[in-house]
C-alpha positions as a printed Julia matrix, in Angstrom:
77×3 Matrix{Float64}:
 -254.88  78.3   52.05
 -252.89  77.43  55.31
 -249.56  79.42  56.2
 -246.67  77.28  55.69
 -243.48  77.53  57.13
 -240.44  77.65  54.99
 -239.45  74.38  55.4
 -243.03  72.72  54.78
 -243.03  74.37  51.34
 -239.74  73.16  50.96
 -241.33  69.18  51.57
 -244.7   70.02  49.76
 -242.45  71.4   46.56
 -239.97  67.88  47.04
 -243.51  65.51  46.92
 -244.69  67.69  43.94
 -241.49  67.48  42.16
 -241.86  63.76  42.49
 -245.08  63.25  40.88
 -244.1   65.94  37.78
 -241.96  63.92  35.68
 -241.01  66.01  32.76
 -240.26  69.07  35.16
 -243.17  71.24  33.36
 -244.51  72.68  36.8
 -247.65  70.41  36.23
 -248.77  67.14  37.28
 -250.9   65.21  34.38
 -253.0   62.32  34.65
 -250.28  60.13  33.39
 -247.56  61.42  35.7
 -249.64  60.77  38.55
 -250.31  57.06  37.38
 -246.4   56.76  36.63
 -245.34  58.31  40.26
 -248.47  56.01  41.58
 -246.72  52.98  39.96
 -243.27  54.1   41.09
 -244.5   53.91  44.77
 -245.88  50.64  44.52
 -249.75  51.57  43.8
 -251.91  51.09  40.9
 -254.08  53.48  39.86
 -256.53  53.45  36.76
 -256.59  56.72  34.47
 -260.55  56.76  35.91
 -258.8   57.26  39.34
 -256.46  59.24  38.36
 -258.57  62.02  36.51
 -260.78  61.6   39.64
 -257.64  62.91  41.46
 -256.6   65.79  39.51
 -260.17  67.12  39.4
 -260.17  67.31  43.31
 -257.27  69.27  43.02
 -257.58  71.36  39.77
 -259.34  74.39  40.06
 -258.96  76.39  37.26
 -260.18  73.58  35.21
 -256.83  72.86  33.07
 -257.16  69.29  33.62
 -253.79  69.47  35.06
 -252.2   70.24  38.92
 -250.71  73.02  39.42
 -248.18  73.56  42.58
 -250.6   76.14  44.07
 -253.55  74.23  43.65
 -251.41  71.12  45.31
 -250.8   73.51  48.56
 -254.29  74.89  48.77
 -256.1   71.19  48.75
 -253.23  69.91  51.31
 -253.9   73.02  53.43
 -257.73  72.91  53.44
 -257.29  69.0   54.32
 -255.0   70.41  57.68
 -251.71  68.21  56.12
């Protein structure tokens, strides 16, 4: 996973709290379809699961705010 600054945690944590709805430190399938919808995209649950498995690795079905860094930091964002 990248180093990130302070402040780009700070961002990364503000885009995740976004997307998890309920505050549960997760992001499900059908938060990420709600916060997809809230932004003005649709997204299918197919696209959606296809989502959360690029990010999920322990397998929970579910993102987790480490797994959300290490994916963004492996991309370079």
């Amino acid at each position: 996973m990248s180093r990130y600054s302070r402040e780009e945690v700070k961002k990364w944590k503000e885009v995740f709290k976004h997307a998890d709805i309920n505050n549960d430190r997760f992001i499900t399938t059908d938060e990420l379809i709600a916060t997809a919808k809230k932004d003005g995209i649709e997204m299918s649950e197919e696209e959606a699961d296809e989502h959360i498995k690029a990010f999920d690795n322990n397998g929970n079905g579910k993102i987790e705010f480490s797994e959300f860094l290490k994916v963004l930091g492996e991309r370079g964002t």
